[in-house]
N, C-alpha and C positions, 0 to 999 in steps of 0.2 A: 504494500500500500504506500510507503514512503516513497520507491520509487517513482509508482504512478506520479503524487504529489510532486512531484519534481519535475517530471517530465512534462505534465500538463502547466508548471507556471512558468517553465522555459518557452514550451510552447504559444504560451499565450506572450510573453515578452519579445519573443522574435517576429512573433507576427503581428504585435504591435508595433515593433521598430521598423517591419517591411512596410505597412501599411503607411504610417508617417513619412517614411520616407517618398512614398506615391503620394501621400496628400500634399504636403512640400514640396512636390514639384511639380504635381499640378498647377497650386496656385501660383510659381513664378515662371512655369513653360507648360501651357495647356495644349500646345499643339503638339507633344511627345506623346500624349497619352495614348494614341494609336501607333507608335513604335513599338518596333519587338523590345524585349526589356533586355536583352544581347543581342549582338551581330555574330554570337555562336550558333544558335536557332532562330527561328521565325514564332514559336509561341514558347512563353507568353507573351503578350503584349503586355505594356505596364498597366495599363487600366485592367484588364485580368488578373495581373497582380496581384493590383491592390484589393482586388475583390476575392481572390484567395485568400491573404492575408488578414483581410478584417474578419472573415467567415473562422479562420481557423482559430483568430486571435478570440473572440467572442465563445465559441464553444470548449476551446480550451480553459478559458475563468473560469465558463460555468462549471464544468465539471471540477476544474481545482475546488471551486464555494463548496459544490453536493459534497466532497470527499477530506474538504481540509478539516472538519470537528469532528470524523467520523472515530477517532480513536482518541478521543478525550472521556 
């Protein structure tokens, strides 16, 4: 269970920091958002991204909140 714990508020802190970093760039170059997010691959694009990112970043909390008092 501490694992999980662990892994779910890395989870959530990376995908918070990927996400910010697509909202941050949106708001000062909005026309990237349809670029792939490398010139390694052609997906994701950044606006994809960030919509992974905020999706993972959000259900990873949740599940840290349901599981963080569960062994008190």
């Amino acid at each position: 269970m501490k694992a999980l714990k662990a892994l779910t508020f890395t989870l959530f802190f990376f995908g918070f920091a990927g996400w910010f970093y697509i909202a941050e760039n949106a708001a000062f170059h909005p026309n990237t958002l349809v670029l792939p997010l490398t010139h390694l691959a052609s997906w994701p694009r950044e606006d994809t991204f960030g919509i992974i990112c905020f999706g993972l970043s959000f259900l990873s909390l949740f599940i840290y909140m349901l599981i963080k008092d569960r062994n008190k």
